[in-house]
N, C-alpha and C positions, 0 to 999 in steps of 0.2 A: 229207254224202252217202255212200250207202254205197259200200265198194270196188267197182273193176273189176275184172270175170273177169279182165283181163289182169294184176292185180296177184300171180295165183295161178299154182306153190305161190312160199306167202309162207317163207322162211327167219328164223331167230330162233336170236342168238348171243349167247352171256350165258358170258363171256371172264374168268375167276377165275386165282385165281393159281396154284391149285394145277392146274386142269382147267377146262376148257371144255367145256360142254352145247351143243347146237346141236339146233333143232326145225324141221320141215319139216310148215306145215300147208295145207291145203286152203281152199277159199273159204267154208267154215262158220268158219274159224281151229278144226278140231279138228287134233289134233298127228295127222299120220299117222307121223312117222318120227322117234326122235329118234337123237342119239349122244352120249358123254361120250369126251371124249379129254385127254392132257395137255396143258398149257400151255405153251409153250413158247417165250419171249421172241425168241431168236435168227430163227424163222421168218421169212423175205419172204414178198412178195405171192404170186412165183412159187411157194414152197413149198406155201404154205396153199391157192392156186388147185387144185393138187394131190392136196391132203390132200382139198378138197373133193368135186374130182369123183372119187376114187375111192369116197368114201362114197355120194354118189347112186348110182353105178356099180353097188356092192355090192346096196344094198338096192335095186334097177330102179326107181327114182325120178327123175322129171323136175326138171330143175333147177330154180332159182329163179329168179321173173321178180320179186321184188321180197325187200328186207330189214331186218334189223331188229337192232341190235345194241348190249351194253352191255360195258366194257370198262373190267377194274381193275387191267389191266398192260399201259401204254403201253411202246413204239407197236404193241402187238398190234392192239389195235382198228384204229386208222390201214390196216396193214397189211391185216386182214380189208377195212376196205371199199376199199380200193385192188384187191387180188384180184377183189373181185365187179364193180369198175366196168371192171380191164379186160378179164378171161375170161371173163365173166359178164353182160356189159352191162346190172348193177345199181348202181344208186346208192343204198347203204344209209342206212338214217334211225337215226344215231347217238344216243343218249340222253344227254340231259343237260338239269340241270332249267331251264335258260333257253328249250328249246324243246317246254317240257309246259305253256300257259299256263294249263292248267284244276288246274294241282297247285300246294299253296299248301305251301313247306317254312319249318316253324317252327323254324329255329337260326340261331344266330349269326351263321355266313357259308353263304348258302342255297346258295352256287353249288358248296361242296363235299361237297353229297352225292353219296353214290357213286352209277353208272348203275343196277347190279344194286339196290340198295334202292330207287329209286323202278320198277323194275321187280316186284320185290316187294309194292308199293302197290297196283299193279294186279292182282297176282294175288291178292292178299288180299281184294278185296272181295265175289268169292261168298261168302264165308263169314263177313262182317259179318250176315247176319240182322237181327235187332232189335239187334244189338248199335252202343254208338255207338264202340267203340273195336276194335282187332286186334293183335295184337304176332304179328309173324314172327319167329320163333326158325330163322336161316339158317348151320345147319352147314356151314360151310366149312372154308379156313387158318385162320382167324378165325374164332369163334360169333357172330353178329351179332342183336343183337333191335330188332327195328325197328318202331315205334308208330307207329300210325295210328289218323287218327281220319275220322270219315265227313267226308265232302265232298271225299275228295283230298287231306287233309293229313297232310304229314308231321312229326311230333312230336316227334321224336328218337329215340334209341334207347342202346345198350349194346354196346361192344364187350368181346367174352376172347375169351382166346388160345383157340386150337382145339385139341380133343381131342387127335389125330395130331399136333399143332405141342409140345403137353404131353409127350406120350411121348417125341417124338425130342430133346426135351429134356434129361429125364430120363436115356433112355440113354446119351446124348453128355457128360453130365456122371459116371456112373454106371458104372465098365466093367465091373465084377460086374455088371451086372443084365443077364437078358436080355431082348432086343426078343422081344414077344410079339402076338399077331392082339388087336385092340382088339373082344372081346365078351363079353358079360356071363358070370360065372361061375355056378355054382349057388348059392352061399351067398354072405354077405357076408364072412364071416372064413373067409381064406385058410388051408391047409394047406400050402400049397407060393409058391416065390419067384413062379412063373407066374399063378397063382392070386390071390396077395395083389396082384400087381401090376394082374389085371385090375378087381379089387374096387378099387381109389380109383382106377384110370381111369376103369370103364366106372360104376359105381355114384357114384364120386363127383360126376363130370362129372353125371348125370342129377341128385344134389339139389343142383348149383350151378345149376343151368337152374330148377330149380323154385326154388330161393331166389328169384332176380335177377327169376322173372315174381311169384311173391309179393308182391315190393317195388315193382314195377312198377304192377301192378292198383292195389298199397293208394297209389297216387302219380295214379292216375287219377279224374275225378268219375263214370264210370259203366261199366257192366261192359265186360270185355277177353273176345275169343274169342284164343283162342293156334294159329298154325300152326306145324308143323315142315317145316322143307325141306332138304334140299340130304346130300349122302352117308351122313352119322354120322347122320342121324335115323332111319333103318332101323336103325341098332344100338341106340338109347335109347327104339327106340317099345314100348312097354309099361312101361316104367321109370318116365318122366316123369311125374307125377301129375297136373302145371300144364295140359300139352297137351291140348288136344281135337280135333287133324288132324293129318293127316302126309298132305302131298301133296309128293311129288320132284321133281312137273315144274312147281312154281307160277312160281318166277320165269321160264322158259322162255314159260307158257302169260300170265304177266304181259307181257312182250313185247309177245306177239301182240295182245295185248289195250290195251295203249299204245298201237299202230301204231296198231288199229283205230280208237282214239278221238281221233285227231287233227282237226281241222277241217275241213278238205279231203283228202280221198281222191280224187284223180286218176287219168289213166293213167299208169303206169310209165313212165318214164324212159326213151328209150334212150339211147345212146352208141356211138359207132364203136367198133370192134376197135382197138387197140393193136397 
């Protein structure tokens, strides 16, 4: 059935380790508002309750009467939907693949895939077309590529270390070198330590991505669309040669788009104040 107006605006928290995106959309589920903020484990309920409503505050946006959220540093999550249930009298529909019955995950042990990748599944299927397969290339701490195949399943994927996680590597082991802005130089062979160093960051990083989906597709029985998402893909879009999207807000708009597809869409929840 479809949502209740009362379920709107819908909120959408997709809880990383490095930052957290949070989306604020309307009763069409288009994103009116988003934010990216840092992560921050130590935060309670009261903190983040906080954090919240100064953001609505900010951008003159009505709060949230319903939510939606995935989370890959516990008890952050915990903590966000503890926030919304008691400042906010929302009870957030937490992700995780025991409560997606229409998504069928092909690994080992299905129960540990993470929220943020099957939230990626759903934002990847506008861009299936004729294709029967997808790989999300999800720039985070971590680069994540994550296979899908049509009907809602998930295939597996690929994990490496992320771009920024490479660097600060690098320079922590490195005390000559310096930390340098991760973007692409003009040539590939450096003139200078700054330069050389951006050329196997930012150049090499882009034909490790195109290798891994290379090897990827040639591992698949029928063609892959490839998405990029999530911070570093703004720095690699044009580089990539594998890529054919860069959309920033998929997993956010994946979310929305999970909630929306649940079985039953009711009314909202309430709950007493606290």
């Amino acid at each position: 059935m479809p949502a209740s107006p009362s379920s709107f605006p819908l909120l959408a928290v997709d809880i990383g380790n490095t930052s957290t995106v949070l989306g604020l959309a309307d009763a069409s589920l288009t994103l009116t508002h988003t934010w990216r903020v840092r992560t921050n484990r130590d935060h309670l309920p009261d903190d983040l309750a906080l954090q919240l409503q100064g953001l609505f505050a900010l951008a003159g946006a009505a709060p949230p009467r319903a939510a939606v959220l995935s989370s890959v540093a516990p008890p952050l999550g915990q903590n966000y939907a503890l926030a919304l249930r008691r400042h906010f009298r929302v009870e957030a529909f937490e992700v995780s693949a025991e409560n997606l019955p229409d998504v069928t995950v092909e690994l080992d042990q299905p129960g540990a895939v993470g929220a943020d990748r099957l939230a990626n599944l759903f934002g990847a299927e506008r861009y299936l077309g004729g294709h029967e397969y997808a790989v999300v290339v999800d720039f985070g701490t971590s680069t994540n590529f994550d296979v899908i195949g049509r009907g809602r399943r998930f295939l597996g994927g690929v994990l490496a270390t992320g771009a920024q996680l490479s660097a600060d590597a690098l320079f922590s082991r490195a005390a000559k070198l310096p930390r340098i802005t991760l973007e692409a130089p003009r040539t590939a062979i450096g003139k200078n330590t700054t330069h050389a160093l951006q050329s196997g960051l930012v150049f090499g990083y882009a034909e490790m991505v195109d290798g891994l989906l290379r090897r990827i597709r040639a591992e698949l029985p029928g063609e892959a669309v490839a998405v990029a998402t999530g911070g570093f893909s703004r720095t690699v879009e044009g580089l990539c040669r594998e890529i054919d999207h860069y959309d920033e807000t998929l997993t956010v708009r994946g979310l929305l788009e999970l909630w929306a597809s649940r079985p039953s869409l009711g009314e909202a929840p309430a709950f007493p104040l606290r």
